[in-house]
C-alpha positions in Angstrom: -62.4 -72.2 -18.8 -65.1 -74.6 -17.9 -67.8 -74.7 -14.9 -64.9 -77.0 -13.2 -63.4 -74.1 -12.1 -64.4 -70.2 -12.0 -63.2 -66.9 -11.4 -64.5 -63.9 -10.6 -62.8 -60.4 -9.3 -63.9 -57.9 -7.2 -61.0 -55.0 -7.0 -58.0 -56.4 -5.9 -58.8 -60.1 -5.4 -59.9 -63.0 -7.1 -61.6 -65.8 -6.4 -61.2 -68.9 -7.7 -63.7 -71.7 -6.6 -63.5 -75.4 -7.4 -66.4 -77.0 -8.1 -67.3 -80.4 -10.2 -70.5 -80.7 -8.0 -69.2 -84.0 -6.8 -65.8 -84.9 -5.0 -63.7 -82.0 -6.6 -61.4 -84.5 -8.6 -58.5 -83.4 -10.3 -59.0 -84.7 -13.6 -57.6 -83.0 -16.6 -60.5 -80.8 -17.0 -60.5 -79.7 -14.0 -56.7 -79.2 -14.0 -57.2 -77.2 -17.3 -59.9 -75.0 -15.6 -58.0 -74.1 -13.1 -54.7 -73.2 -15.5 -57.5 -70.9 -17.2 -58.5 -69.4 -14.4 -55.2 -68.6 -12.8 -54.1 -67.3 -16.2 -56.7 -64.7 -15.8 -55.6 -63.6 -12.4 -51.9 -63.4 -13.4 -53.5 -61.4 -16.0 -55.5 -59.1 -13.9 -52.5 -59.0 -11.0 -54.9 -60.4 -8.7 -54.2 -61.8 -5.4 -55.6 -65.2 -5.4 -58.5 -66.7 -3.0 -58.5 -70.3 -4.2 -61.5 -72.4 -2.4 -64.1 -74.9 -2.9 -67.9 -75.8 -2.7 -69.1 -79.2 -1.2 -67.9 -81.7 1.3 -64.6 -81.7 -0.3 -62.0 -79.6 -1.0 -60.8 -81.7 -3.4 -60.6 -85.8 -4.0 -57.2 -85.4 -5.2 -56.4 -86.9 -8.7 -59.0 -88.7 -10.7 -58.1 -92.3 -9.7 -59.8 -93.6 -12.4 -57.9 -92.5 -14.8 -54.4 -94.4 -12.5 -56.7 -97.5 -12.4 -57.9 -97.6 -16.2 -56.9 -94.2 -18.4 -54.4 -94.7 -21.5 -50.8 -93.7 -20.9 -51.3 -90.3 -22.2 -54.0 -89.8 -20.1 -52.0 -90.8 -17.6 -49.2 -88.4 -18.2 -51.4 -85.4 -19.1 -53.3 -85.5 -15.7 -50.1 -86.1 -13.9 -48.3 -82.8 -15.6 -51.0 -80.4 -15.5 -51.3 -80.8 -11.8 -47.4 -80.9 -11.4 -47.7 -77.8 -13.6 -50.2 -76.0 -11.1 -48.8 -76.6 -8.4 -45.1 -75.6 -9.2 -47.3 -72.5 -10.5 -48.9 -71.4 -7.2 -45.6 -72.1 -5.7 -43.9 -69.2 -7.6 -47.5 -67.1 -8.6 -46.3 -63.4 -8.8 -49.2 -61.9 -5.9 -50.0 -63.6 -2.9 -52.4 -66.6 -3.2 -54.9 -67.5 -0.3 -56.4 -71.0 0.0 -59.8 -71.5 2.0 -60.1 -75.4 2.6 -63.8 -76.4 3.8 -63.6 -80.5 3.8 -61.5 -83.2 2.7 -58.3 -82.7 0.8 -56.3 -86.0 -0.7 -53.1 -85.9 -2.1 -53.5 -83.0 -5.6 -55.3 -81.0 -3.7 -53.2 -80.8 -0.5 -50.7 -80.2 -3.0 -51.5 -77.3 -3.8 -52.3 -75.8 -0.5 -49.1 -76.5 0.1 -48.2 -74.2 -2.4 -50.2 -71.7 -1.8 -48.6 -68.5 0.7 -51.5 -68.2 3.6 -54.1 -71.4 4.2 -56.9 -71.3 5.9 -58.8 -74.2 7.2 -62.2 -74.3 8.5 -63.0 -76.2 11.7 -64.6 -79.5 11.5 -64.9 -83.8 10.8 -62.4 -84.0 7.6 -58.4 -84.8 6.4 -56.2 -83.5 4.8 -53.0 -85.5 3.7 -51.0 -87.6 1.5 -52.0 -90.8 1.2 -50.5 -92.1 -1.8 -48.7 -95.2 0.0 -51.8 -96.9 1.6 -53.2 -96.8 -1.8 -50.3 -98.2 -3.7 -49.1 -95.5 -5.3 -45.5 -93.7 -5.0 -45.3 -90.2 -4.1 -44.4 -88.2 -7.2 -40.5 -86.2 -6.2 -42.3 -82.9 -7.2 -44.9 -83.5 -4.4 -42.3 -84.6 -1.8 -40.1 -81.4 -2.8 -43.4 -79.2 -2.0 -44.0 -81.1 1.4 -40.5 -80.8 2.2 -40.7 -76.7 2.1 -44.2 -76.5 4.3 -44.8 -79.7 6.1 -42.3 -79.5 10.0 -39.8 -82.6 9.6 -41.4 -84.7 12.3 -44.7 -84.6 10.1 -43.4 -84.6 6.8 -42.0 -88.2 7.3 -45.4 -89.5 8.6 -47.5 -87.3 5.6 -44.8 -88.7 3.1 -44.1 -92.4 4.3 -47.1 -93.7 6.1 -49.8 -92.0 4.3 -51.1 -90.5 7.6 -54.1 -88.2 7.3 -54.9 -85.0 9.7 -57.4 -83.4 10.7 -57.4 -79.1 10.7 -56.4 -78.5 13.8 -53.5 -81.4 13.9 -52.6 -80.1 10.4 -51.8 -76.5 11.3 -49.0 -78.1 13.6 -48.1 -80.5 10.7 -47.7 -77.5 8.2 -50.6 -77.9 6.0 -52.6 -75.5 7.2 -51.5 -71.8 8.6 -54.8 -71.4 10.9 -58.1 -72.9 12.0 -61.1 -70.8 11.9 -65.1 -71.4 12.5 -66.6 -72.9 9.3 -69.2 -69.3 9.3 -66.0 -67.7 9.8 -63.8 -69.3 6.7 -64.7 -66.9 3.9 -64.5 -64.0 5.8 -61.7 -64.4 7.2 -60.1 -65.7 3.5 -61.3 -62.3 1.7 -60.0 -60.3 5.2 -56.8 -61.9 4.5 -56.6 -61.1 0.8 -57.4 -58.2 1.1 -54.5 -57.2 3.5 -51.9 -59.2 1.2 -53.2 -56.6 -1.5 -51.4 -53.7 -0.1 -48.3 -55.6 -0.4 -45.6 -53.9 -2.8 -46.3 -56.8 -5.7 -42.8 -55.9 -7.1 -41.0 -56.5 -4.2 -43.3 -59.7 -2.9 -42.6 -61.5 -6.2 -38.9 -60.8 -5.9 -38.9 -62.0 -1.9 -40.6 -65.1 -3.0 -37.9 -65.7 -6.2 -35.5 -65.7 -3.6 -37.1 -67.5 -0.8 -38.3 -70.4 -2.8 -36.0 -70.0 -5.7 -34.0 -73.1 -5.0 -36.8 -75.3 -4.7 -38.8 -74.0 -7.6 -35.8 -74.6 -9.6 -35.4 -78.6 -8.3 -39.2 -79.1 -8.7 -38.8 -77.4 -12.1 -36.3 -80.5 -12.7 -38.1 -83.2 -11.6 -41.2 -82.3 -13.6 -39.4 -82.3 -16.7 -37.2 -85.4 -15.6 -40.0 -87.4 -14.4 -43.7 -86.5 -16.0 -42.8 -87.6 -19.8 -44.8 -89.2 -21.9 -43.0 -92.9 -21.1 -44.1 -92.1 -17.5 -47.7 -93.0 -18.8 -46.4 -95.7 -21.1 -44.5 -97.1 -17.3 -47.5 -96.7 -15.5 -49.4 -98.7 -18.2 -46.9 -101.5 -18.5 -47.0 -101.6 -14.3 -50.5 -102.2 -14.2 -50.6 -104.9 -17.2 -47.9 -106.9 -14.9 -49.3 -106.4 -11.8 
């Protein structure tokens, strides 16, 4: 694990905080930090709080590696955070995100995934904008939207790129609740803390079944679509372009 991405535990909970002192992008290392990290919650049985420090939750993927990054750069980016998210999505204990700021595409994914989401108030977006910046929305992302995002949003997230703000994003599905920014880790540990007297057995069965379909299709599509020729494609597409 590096200083990407840390965890610590107190009892039942652990926090996990993003934080590359800069825009929160999802590069690979930060991907891999955060595998690490959640690796040692599954480990401990920890419910999750996932948050972040600075303006941004998260910049989404590193676009500098889409713009100039080798094909296998490319493809390892692309499947670690297809990887994390489809993990979140099926994590065996409850996992809370806290989102303070501005959270593109790989990191709305995975509050998407994530079972209770928090948002602080204030000036920021959270969406997916992959369209208005020419790129296609990957089918793994669309299949997560699909199961959070309400039908009338998901096809203005998903096809026109549209970005929300907290409180229009709680309507969309992004987000479960707003809260006062002093208010957000609070209310994030209050919450964790409740989920913890869950029966673990029996939440990690519910949410097999709930979400077992989907997690199966995403499963798929990952494995289908994030190969290594889909960084030798994306390669190729930029040399023509």
């Amino acid at each position: 694990m590096t200083d990407f991405a840390t965890y610590s535990r107190s009892g039942p909970v652990g926090t996990i905080v993003i934080d590359d002192g800069k825009a929160n992008v999802m590069s690979l290392g930060m991907l891999n930090a955060l595998h690490a990290a959640f690796d040692q919650a599954e480990k401990d049985k920890s419910v999750v709080i996932l948050k972040a420090r600075g303006k941004h939750f998260s910049g989404g993927f590193d676009l500098n590696v889409f713009a100039k990054g080798s094909a296998e750069d490319q493809y390892l980016m692309v499947k670690a955070g297809a990887e994390l998210a489809l993990r979140i999505l099926s994590f065996p204990t409850p996992v809370v995100t806290a989102c303070q700021g501005n959270a593109y595409p790989m990191g709305a994914f995975l509050i998407m995934s994530s079972d209770h989401r928090i948002a602080a108030e204030g000036d920021y977006r959270i969406g997916m904008n992959e369209v208005a910046i020419g790129l296609t929305v990957p089918r793994f992302a669309i299949e997560i939207a699909r199961q959070r995002l309400t039908p009338a949003y998901f096809s203005r997230a998903v096809m026109t790129g549209e970005m929300f703000g907290p409180t229009e994003a709680v309507t969309a599905g992004f987000f479960d609740r707003v809260v006062p920014v002093a208010a957000l880790e609070r209310r994030a540990e209050e919450t964790a803390q409740a989920l913890a007297t869950l029966n673990m057995a029996a939440h990690a069965a519910t949410k097999a079944r709930a979400r077992g379909a989907a997690i199966k299709m995403i499963r798929a599509m990952i494995d289908e679509d994030i190969t290594p020729q889909y960084g030798e494609d994306r390669v190729a597409g930029r040399a023509s372009a």
